[in-house]
Structure formats: structure tokens, C-alpha cells
DSSP file (Angstrom, degrees, kcal/mol; ACC not computed):
  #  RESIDUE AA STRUCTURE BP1 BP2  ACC     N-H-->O    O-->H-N    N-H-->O    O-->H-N    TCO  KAPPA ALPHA  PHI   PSI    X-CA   Y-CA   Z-CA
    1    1 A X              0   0    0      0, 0.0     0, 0.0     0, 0.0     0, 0.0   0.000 360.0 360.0 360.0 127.5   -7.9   -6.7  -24.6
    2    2 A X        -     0   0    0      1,-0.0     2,-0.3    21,-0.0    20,-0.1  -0.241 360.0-135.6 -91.0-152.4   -7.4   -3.9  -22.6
    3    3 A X        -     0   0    0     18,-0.2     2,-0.1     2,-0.0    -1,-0.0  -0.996   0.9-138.2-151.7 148.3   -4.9   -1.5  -22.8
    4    4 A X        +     0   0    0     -2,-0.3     2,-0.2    17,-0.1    17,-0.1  -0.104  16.9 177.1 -89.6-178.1   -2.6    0.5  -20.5
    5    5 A X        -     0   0    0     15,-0.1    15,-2.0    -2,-0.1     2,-0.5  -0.831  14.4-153.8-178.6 144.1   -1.7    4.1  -20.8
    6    6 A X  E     +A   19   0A   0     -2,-0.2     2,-0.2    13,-0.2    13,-0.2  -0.940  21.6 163.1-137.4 115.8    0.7    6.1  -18.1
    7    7 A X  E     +A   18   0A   0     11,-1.0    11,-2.2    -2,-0.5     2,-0.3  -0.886   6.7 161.2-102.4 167.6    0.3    9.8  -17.7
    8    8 A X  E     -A   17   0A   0     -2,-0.2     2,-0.4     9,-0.2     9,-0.2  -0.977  17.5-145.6-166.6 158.7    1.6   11.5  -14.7
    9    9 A X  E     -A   16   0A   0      7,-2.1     7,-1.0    -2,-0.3     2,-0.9  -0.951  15.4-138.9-149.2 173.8    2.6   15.2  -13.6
   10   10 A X  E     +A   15   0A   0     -2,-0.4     2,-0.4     5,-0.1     5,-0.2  -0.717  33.9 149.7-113.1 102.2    4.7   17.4  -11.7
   11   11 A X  E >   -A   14   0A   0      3,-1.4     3,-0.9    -2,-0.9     2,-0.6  -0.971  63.5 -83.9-131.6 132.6    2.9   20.5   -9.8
   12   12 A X  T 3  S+     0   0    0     -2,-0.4     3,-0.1     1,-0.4    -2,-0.0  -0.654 106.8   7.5 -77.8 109.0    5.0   21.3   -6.5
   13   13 A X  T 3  S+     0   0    0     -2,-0.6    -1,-0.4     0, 0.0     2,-0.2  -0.765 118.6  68.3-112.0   0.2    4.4   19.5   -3.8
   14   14 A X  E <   -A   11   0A   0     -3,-0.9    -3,-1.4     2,-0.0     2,-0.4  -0.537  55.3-165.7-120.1 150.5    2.2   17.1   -5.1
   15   15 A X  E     -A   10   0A   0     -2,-0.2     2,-0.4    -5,-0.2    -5,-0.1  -0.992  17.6-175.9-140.5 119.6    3.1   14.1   -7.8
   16   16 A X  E     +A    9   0A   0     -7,-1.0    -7,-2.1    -2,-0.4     2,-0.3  -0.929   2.9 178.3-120.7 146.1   -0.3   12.3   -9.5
   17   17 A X  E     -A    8   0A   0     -2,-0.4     2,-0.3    -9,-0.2    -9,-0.2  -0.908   7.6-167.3-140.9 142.3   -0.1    9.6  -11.7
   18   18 A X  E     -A    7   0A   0    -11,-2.2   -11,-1.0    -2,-0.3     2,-0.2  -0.629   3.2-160.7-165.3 109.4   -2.5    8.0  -13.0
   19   19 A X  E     -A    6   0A   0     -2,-0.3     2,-0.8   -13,-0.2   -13,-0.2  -0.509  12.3-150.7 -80.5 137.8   -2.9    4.5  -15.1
   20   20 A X        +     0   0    0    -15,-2.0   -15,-0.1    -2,-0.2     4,-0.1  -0.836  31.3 154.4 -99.0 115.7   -5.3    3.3  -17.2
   21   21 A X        -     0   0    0     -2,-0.8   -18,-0.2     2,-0.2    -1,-0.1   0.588  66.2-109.1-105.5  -0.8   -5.5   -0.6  -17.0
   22   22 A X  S    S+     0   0    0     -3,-0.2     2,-0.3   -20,-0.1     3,-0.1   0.099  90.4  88.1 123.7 -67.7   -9.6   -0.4  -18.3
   23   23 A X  S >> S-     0   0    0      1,-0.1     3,-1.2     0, 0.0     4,-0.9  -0.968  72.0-142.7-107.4 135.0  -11.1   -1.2  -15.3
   24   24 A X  H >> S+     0   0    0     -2,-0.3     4,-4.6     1,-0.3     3,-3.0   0.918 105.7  49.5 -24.5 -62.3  -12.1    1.0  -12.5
   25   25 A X  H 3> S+     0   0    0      1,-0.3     4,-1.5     2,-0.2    -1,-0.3   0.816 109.5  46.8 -65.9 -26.1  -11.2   -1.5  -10.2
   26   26 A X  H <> S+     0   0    0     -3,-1.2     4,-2.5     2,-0.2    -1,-0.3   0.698 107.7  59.9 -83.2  -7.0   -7.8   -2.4  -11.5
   27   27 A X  H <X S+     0   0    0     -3,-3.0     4,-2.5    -4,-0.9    -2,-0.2   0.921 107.4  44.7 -87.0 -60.5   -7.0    1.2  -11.7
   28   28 A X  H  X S+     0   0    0     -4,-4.6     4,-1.7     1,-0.2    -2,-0.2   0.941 114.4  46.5 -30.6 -59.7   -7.5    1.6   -8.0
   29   29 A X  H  X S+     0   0    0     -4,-1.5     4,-3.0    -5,-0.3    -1,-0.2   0.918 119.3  39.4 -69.6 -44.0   -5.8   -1.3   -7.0
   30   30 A X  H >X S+     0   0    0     -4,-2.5     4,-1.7     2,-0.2     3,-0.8   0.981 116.3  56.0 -66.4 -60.9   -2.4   -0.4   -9.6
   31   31 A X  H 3X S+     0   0    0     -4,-2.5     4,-1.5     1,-0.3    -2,-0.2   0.517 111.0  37.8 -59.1 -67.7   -2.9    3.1   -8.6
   32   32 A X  H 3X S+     0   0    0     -4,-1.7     4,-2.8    49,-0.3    -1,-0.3   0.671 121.3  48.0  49.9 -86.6   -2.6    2.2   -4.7
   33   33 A X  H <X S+     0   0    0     -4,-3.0     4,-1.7    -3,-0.8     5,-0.4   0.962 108.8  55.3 -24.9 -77.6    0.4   -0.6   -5.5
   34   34 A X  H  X S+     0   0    0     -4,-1.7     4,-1.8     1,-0.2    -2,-0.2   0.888 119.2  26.8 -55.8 -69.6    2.0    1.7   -7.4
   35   35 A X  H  X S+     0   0    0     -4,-1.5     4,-1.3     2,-0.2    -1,-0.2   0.785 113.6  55.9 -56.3 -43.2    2.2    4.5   -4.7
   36   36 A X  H  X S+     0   0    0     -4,-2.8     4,-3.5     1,-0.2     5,-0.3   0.986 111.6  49.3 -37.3 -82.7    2.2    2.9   -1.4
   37   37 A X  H  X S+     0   0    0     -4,-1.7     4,-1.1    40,-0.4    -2,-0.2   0.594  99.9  66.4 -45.8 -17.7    5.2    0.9   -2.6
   38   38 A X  H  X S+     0   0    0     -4,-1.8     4,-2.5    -5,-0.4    -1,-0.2   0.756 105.8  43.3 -23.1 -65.3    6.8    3.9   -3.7
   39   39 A X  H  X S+     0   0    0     -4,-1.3     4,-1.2    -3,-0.3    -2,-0.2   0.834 106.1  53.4 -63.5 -44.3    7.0    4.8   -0.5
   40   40 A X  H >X S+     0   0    0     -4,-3.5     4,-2.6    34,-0.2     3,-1.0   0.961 107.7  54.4 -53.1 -51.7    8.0    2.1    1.2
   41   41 A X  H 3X S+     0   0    0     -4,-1.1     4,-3.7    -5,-0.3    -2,-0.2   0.870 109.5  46.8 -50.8 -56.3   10.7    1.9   -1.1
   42   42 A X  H 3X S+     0   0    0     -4,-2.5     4,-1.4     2,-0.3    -1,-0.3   0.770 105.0  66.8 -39.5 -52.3   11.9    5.6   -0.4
   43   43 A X  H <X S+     0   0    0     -4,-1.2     4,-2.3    -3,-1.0     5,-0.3   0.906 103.2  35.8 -50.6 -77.7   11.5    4.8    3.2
   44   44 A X  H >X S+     0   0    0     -4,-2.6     4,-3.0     1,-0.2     3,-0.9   0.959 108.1  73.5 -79.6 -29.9   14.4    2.1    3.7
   45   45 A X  H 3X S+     0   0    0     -4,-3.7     4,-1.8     1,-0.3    -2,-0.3   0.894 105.5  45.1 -32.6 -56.7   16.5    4.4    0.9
   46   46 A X  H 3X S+     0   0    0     -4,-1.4     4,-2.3     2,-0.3    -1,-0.3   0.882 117.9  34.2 -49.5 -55.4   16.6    6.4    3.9
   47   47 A X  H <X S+     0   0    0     -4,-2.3     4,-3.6    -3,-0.9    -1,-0.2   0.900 115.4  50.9 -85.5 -49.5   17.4    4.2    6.4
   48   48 A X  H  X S+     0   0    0     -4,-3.0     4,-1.5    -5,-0.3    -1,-0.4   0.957 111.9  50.4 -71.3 -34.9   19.6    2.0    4.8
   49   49 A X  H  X S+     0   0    0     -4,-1.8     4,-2.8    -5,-0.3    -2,-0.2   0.774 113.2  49.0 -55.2 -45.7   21.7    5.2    3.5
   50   50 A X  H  X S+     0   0    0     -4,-2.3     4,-2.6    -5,-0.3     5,-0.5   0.944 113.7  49.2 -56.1 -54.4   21.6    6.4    7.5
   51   51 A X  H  X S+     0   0    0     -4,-3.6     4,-1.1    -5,-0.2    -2,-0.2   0.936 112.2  42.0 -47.9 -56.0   22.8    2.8    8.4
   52   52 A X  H  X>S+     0   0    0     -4,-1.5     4,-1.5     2,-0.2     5,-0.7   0.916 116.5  49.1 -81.4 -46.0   25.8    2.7    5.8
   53   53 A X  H ><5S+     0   0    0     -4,-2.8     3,-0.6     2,-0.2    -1,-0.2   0.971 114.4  51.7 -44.3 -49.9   27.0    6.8    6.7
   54   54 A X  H 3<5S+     0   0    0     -4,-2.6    -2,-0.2     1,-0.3    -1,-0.2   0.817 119.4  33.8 -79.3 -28.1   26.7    5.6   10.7
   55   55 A X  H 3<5S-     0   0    0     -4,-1.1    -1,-0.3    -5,-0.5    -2,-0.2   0.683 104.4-140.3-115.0   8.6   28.8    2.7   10.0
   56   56 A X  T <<5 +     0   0    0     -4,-1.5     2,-0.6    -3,-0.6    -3,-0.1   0.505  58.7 111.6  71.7   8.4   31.0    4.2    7.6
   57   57 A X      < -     0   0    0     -5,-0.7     2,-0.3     2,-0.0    -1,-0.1  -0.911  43.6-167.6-119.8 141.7   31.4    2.0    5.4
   58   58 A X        +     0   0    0     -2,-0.6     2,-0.3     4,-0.1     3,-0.1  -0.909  29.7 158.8-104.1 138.0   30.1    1.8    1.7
   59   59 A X     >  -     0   0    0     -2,-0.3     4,-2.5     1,-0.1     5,-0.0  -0.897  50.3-112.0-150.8 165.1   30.5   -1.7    0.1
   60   60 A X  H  > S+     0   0    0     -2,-0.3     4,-2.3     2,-0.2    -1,-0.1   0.905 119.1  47.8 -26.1 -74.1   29.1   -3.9   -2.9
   61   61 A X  H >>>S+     0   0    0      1,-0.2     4,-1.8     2,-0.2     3,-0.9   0.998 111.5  51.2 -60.5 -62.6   27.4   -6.3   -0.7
   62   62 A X  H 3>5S+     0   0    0      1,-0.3     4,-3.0     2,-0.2    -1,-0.2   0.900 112.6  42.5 -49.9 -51.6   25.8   -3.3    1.5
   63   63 A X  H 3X5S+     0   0    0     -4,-2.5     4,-4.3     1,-0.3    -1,-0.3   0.913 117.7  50.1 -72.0 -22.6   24.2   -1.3   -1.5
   64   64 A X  H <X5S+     0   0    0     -4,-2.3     4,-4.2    -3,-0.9    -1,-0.3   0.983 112.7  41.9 -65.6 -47.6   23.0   -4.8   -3.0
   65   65 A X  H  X5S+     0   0    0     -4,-1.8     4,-2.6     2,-0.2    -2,-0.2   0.836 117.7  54.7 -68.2 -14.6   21.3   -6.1    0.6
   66   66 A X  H  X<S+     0   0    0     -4,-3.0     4,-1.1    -5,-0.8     5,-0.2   0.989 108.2  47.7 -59.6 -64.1   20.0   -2.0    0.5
   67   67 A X  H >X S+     0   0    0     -4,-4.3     4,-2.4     1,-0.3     3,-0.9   0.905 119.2  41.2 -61.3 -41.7   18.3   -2.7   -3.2
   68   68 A X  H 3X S+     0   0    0     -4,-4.2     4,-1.7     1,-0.2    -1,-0.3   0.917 111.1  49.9 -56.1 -37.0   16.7   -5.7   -1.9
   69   69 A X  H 3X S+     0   0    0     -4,-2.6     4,-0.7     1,-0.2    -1,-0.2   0.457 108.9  55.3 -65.9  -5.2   15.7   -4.8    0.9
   70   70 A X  H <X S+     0   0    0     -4,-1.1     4,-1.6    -3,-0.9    -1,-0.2   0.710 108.6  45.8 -90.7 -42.1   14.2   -1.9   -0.6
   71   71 A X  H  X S+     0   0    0     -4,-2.4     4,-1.4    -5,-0.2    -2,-0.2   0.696 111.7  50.6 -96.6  -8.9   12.1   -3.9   -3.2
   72   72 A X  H  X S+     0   0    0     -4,-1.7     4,-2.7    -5,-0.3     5,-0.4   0.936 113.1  44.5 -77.5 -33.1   10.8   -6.3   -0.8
   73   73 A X  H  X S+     0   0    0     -4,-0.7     4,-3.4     1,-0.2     5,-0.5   0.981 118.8  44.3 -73.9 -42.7    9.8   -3.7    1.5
   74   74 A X  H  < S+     0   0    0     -4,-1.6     4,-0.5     1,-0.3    -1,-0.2   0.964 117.6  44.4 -62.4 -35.9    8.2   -1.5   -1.5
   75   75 A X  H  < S+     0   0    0     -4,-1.4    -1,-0.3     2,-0.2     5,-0.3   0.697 111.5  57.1-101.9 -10.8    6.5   -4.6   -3.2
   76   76 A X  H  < S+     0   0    0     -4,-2.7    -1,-0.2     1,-0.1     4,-0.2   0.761 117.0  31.4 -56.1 -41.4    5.3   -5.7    0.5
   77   77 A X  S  < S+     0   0    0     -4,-3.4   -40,-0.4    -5,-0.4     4,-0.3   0.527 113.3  57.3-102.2  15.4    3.3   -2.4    1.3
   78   78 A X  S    S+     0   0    0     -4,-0.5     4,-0.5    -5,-0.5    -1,-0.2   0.612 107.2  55.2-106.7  -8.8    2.4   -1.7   -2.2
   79   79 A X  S >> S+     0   0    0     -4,-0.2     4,-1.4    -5,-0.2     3,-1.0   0.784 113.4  41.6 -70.8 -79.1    0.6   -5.6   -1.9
   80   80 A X  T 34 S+     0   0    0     -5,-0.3     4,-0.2     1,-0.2    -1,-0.1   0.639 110.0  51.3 -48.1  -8.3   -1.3   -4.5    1.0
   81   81 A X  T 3> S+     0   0    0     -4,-0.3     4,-0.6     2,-0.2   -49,-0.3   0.384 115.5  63.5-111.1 -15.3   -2.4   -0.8   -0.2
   82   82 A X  H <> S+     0   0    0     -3,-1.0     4,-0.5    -4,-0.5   -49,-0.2   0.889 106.0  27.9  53.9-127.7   -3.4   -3.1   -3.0
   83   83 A X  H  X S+     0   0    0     -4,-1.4     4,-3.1     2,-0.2     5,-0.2   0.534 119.0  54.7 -70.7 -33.6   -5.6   -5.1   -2.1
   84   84 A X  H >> S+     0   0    0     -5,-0.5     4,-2.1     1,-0.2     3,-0.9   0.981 110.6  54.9 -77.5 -46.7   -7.0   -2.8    0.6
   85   85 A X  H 3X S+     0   0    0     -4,-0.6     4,-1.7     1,-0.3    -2,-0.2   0.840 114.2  46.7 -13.2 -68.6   -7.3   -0.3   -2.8
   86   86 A X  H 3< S+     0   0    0     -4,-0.5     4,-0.3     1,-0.3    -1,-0.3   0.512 112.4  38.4 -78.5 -47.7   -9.0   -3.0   -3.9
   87   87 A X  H XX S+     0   0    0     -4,-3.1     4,-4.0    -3,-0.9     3,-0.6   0.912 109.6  59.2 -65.6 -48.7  -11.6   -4.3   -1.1
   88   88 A X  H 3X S+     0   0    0     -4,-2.1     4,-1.9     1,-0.3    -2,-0.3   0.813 111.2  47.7 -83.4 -45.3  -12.6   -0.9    0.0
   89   89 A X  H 3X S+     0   0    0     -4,-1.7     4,-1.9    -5,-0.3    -1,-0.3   0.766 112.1  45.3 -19.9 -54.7  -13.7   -0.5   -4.0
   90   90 A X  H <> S+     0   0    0     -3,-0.6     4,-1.3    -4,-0.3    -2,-0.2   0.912 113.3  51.6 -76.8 -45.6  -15.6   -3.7   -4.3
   91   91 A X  H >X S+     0   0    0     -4,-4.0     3,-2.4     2,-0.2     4,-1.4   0.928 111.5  48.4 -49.2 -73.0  -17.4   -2.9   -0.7
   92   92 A X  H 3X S+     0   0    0     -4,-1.9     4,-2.0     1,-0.3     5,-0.3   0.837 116.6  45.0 -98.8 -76.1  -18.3    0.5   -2.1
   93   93 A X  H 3< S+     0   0    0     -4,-1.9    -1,-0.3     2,-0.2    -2,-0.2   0.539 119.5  38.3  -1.5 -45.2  -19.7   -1.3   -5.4
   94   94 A X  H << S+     0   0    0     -3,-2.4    -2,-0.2    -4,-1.3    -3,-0.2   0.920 117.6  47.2 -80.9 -74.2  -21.4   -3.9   -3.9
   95   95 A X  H  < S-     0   0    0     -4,-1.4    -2,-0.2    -5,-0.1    -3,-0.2   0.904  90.1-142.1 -25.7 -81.8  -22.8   -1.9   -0.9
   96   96 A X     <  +     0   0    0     -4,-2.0     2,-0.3     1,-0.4    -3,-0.1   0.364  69.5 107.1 111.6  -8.8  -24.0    1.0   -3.3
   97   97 A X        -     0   0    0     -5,-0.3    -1,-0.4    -6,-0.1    -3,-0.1  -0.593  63.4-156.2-123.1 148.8  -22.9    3.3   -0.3
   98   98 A X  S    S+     0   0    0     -2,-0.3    -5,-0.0    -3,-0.1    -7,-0.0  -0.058  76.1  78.9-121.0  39.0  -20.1    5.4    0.1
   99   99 A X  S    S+     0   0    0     -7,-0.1    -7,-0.0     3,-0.0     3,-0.0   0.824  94.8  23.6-110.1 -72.3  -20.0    5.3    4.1
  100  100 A X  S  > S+     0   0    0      1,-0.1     4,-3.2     2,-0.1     2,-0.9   0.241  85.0 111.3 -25.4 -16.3  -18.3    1.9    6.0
  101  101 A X  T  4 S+     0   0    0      1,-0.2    -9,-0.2     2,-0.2    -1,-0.1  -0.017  71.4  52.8 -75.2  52.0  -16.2    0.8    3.1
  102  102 A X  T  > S+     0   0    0     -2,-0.9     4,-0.7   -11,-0.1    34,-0.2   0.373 112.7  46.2 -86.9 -46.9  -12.8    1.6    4.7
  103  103 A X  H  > S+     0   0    0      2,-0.2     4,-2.4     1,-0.2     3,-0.3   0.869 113.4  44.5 -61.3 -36.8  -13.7   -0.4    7.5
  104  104 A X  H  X>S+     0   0    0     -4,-3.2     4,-2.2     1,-0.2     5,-0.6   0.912 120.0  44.3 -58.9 -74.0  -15.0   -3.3    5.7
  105  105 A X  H  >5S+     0   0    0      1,-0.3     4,-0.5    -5,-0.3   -18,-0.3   0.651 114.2  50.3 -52.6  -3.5  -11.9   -3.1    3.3
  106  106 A X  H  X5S+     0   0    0     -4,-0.7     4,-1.4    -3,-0.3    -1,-0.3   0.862 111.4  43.5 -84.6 -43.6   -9.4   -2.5    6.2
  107  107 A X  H  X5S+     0   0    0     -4,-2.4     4,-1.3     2,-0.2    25,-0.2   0.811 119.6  49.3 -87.2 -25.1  -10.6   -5.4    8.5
  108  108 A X  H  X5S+     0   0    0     -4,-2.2     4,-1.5     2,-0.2    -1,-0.2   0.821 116.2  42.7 -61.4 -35.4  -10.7   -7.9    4.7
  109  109 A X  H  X<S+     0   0    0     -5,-0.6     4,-2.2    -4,-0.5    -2,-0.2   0.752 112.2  50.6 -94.2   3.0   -7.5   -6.8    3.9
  110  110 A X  H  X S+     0   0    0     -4,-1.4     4,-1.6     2,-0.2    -2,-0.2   0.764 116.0  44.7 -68.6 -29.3   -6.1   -7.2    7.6
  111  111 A X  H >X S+     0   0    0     -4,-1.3     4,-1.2     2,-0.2     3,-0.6   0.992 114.9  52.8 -78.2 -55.6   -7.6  -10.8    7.6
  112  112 A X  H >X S+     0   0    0     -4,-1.5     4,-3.0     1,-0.3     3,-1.0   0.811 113.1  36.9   0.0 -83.0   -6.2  -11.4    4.2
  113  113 A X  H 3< S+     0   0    0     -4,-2.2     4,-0.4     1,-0.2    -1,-0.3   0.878 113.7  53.2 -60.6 -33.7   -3.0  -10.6    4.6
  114  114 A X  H <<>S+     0   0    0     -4,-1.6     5,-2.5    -3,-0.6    -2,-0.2   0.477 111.5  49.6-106.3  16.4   -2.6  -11.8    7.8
  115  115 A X  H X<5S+     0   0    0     -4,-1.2     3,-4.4    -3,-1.0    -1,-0.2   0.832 101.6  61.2 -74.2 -70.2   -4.1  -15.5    6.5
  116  116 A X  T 3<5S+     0   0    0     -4,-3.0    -2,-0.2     1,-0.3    -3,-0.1   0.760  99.1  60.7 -51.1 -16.1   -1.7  -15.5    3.6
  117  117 A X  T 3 5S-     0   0    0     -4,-0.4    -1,-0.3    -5,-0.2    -2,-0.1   0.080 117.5-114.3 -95.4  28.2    1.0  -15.4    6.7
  118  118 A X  T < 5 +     0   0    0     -3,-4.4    -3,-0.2     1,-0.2     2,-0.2   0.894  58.2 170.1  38.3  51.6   -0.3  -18.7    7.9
  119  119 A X      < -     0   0    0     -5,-2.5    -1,-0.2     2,-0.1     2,-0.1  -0.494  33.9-116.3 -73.6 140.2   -1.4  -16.6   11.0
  120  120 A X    >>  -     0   0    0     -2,-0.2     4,-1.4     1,-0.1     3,-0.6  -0.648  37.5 -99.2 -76.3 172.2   -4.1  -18.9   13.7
  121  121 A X  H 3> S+     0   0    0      1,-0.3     4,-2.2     2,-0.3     5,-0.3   0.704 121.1  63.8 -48.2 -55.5   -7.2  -17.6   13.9
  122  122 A X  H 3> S+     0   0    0      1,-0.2     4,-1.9     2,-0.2    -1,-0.3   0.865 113.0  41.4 -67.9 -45.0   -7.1  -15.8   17.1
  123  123 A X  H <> S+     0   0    0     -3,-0.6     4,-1.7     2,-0.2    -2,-0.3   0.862 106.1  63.7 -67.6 -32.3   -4.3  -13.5   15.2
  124  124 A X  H  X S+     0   0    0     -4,-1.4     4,-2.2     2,-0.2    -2,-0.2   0.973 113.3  41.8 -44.2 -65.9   -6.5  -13.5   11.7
  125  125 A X  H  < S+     0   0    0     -4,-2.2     4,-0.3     1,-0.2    -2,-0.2   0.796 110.3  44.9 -60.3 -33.6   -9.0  -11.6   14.1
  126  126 A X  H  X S+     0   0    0     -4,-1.9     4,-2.1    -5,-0.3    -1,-0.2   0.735 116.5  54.8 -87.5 -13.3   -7.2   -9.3   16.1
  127  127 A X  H  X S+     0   0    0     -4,-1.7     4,-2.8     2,-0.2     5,-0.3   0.893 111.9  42.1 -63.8 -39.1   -5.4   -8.4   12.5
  128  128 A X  H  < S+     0   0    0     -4,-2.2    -1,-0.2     2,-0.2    -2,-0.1   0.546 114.9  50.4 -86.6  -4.4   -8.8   -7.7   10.7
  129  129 A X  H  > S+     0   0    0     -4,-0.3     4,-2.0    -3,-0.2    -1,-0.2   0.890 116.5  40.0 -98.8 -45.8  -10.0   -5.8   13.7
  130  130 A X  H  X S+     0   0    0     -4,-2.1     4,-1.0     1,-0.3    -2,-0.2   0.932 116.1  52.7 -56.5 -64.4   -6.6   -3.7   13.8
  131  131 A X  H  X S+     0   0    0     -4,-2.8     4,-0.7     2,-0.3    -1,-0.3   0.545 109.8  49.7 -70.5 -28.3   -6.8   -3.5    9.7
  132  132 A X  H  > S+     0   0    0    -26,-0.3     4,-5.9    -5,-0.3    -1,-0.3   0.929 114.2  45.1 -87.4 -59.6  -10.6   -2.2   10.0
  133  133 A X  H  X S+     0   0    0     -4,-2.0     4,-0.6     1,-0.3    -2,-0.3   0.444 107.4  51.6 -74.8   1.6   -9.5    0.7   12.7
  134  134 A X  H  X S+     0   0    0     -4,-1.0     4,-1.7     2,-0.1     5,-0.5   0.787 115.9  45.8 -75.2 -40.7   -6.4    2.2   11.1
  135  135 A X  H >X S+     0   0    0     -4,-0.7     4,-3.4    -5,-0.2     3,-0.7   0.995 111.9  50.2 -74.4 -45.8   -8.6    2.6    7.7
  136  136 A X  H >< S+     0   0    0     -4,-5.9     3,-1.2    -5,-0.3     4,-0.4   0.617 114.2  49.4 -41.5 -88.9  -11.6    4.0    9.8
  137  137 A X  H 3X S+     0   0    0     -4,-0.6     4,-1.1     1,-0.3    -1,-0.2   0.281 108.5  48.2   6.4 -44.1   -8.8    6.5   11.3
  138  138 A X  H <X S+     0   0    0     -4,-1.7     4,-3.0    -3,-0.7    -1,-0.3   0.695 111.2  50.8 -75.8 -38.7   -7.3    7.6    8.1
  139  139 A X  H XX S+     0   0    0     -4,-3.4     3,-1.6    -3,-1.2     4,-1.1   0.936 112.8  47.4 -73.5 -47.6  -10.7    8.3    6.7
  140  140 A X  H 3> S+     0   0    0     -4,-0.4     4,-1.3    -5,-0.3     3,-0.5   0.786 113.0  45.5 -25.2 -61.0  -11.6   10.4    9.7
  141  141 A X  H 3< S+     0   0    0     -4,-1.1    -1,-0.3     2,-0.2     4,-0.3   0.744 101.8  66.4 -34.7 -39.7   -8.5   12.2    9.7
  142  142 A X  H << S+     0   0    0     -4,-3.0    -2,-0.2    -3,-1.6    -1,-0.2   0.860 107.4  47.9 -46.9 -43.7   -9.2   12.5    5.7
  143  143 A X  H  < S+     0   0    0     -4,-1.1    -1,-0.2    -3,-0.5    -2,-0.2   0.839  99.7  58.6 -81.0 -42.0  -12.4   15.0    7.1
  144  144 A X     <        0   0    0     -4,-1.3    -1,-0.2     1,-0.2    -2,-0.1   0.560 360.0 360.0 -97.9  11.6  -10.8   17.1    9.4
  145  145 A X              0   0    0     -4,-0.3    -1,-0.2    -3,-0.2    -2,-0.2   0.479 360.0 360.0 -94.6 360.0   -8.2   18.4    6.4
């Protein structure tokens, strides 16, 4: 059975965390989840907080449609950094290589997700083709830091 473990630490600017679920591959993927959604989440705090000052009013209803809207958005992009966590792992596993997996694991989890939105085919593709070239793009960018 495995077992979890959560350490995490504070060095300024940077915040790591890091879970143990056992397996590499689940570690990636919570790891991923865990942060991505994080972000999102942060993200609409902002926005809905901008929204409710600009219209000046504070209410019940508003901070409740804020906290939902806040954990669907976090638990949407922390599914898809995920899974991509997740592919881009398995390619590099399978493969034996450490060069192409973003691209494989962008354009699987762009068809993925955009399947699991009962997208047609012709959107499935242009998703998985978009989903391949943002992860090539971030790892490029990754190189010239």
C-alpha cells in the first residue's frame, strides 16, 4: 500500500513542495495538479476580488459564486497540468529519450482533454496540434533561462 508524505519549504521567491505518493509517475502528475491548480485558483482570487471592488459591492452570494468559481477553475488547470505531467513522463519512459516528450505529451494531452469535451475530430486535431506546440515552446523557453 503505498504511502503519502508532504514536505514543502519556504526560501524567498520560490515555494517547492514535494509529495511522495510511491510512484515516480504519480508524483509527477500530483506534483503538477497540485501546482498548476494552485495557480489557477490564485488567478480568479484576483479577478473576482477586482470584479467585486469595481462594482462595489461585497455580498454572500458574490464571495460564494468567487469560491466556486475559483475551485472549478483551479481543479480544471490542475487536471490538465496533470495529465500533461503525466504523458510527457510516460513518453520519456517509454521512449528511453529525454528529447520530444513535451511534444508528444502536449499534443496527447491536447487531444485528451479536448475528446473528454465531446470535441469532433477536426477540433481533437487542431487541439492536439496546439497542445503539442505550447509544450514544445515552454521547453524552448525553459533553455534560454
Amino acid at each position: 500500500m503505498p504511502r503519502s508524505r508532504f514536505a514543502g519549504s519556504l526560501i524567498t521567491p520560490k515555494v517547492d513542495v514535494c509529495i511522495d505518493m510511491g510512484n515516480p509517475f504519480l508524483n509527477h502528475t500530483v506534483d503538477a495538479f497540485l501546482k498548476i491548480g494552485t495557480v489557477a485558483a490564485t488567478k480568479t482570487v484576483a479577478e473576482e476580488t477586482y470584479g467585486i471592488v469595481t462594482r462595489g459591492s461585497v455580498s454572500s452570494h458574490n464571495f460564494e459564486k468567487s469560491l466556486k468559481k475559483m475551485c472549478k477553475e483551479g481543479a480544471y488547470w490542475g487536471t490538465v497540468a496533470g495529465v500533461y505531467a503525466g504523458m510527457e513522463y510516460g513518453a520519456e519512459r517509454i521512449r528511453g529519450t529525454n528529447d520530444w516528450n513535451a511534444m508528444i505529451g502536449g499534443a496527447l494531452t491536447g487531444a485528451l482533454i479536448s475528446a473528454a469535451c465531446n470535441n469532433n475530430r477536426d477540433k481533437i486535431v487542431m487541439d492536439a496540434i496546439t497542445g503539442g506546440a505550447v509544450a514544445t515552446a515552454s521547453e524552448f523557453l525553459n533553455y534560454l533561462t
